[in-house]
N, C-alpha and C positions, 0 to 999 in steps of 0.2 A: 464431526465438526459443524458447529454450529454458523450459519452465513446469515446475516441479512444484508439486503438491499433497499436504497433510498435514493429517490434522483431530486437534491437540492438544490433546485433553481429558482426560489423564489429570493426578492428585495433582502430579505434579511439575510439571508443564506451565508457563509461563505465562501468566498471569492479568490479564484489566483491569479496570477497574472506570468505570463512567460516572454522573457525570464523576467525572473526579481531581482530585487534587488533588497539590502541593508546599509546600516552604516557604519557595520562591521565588515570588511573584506576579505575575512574567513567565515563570515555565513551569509551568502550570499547563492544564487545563483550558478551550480558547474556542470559545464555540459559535458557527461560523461560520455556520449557517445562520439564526441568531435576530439576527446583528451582523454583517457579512462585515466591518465594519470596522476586526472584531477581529484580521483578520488581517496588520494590521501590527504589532500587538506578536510576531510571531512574528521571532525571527534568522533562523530559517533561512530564510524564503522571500525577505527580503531579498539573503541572501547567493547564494539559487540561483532565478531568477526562473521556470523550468521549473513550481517544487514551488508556487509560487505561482499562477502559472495551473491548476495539476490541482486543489488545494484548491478554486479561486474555482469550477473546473466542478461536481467534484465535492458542492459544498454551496448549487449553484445549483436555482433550483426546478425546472432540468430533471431534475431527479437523484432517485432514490429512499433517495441515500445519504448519511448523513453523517460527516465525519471526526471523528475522538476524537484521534487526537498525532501527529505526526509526526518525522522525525529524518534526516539526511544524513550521512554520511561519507565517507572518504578514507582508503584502505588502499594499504601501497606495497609490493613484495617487496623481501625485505632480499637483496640478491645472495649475501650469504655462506651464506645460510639454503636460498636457492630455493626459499623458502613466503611464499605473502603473509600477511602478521601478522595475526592477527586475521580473516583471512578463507582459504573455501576455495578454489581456484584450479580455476576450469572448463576443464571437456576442451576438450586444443587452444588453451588460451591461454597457455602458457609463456613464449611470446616479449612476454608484453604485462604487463608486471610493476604496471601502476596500475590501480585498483580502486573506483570510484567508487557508492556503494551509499545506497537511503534502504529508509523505512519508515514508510508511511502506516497508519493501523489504524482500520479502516470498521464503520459497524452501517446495517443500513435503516432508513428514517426510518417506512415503516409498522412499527407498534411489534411488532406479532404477528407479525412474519416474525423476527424477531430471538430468539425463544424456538422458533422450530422448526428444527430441525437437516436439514430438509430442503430447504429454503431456501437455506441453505449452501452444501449439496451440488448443487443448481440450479447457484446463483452460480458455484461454482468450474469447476463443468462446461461453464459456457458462455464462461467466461473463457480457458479452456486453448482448447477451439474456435476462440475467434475468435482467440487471441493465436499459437496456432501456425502459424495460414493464413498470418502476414507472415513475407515474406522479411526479417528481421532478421537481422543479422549475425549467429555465433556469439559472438561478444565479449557478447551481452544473455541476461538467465538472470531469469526470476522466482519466486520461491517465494511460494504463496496459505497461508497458515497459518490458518487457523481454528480457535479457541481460547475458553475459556470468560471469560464478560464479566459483571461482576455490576453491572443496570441499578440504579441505589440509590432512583429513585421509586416503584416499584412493589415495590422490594426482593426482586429475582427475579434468579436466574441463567440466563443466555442465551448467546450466542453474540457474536463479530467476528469479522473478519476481518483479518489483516495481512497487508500484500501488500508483499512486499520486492523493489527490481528491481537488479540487481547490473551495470554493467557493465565491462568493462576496456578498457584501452588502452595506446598507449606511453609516453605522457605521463598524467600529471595532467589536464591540459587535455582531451585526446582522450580520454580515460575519460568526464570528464562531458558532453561534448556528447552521445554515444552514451546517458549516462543519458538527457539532456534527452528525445532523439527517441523511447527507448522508454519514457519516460513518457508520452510525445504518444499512442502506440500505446494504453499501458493507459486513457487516458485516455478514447479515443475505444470501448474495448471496454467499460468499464465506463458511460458514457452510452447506446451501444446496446444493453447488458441491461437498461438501468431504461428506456427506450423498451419494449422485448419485454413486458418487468412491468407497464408500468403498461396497455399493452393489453392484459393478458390478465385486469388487477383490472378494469379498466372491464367487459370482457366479464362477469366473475363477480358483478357489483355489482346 
């Protein structure tokens, strides 16, 4: 499995803010850890039952983390083009023209890790570790993006992270199962960093 890492915090960058809001009142902002039963007003995790079980983990009290939005798509190459639209096309996948791709975006639930940029830099590190040891196909690619996040209780700017996981296939269909399993992957690496964290708060406590 392919992983990079970026820490986008420059003017242009983008930006989150916790929580959001729309002006739609079905995509908005739900705090799945205060309500998990908010996560059936979500489409998409209806539509992709994967992205549903990583939320339910991720905002479960094993977790140190919790999710802010989420999002899925479906990118196809246009044969006349030999680019997939909207997306970049990873080394070595030519022959696999569908492109199935989400994007979850995470903050820690202890609040003061979420304002140190070192933190982050922990997180991402450990994440590329563990995510590169699996023999994953080539077809799975993830990008960790961390980026500046403005917390509105405390009215302080901090830090998320978004973790995008890309993968391809020859179908539609075969694209997203290969997402499902390497979301299982990021899944199971991001529950063993907040396992590692929270033993090393208990030690520091």
């Amino acid at each position: 499995m392919r992983v990079e890492v970026a820490f986008e915090l420059d003017e242009a960058s983008e930006k989150l803010e916790m929580p959001w809001e729309s002006s739609d009142p079905d995509i908005r902002y739900f705090d799945l850890r205060e309500d998990a039963k908010l996560i059936e007003r979500l489409e998409v995790v209806r539509q992709h039952p994967p992205l549903r079980n990583f939320l339910t983990a991720l905002n479960s009290p094993d977790s140190l983390f919790a999710t802010a939005r989420c999002k899925a798509w479906l990118t196809q190459q246009d044969p006349s083009s030999g680019a997939a639209s909207g997306a970049t096309a990873a080394p070595g996948a030519g022959l696999e023209p569908c492109e199935f791709a989400s994007q979850v975006d995470l903050v820690f639930t202890p609040e003061q890790f979420n304002f140190d940029r070192s933190q982050y830099a922990g997180l991402t590190g450990r994440l590329v570790e563990l995510l590169t040891r699996e023999s994953a196909p080539d077809a799975l690619r993830v990008a960790l993006r961390a980026r500046a996040c403005h917390f509105r209780a405390p009215s302080r700017w901090g830090f998320c992270l978004a973790v995008f996981l890309y993968a391809r296939g020859a179908t539609p269909e075969q694209a997203e199962v290969r997402w499902g399993l390497g979301l299982v992957r990021i899944q199971q690496a991001l529950l063993f960093t907040s396992r590692i964290l929270r033993q090393k708060i208990a030690r520091t406590s």
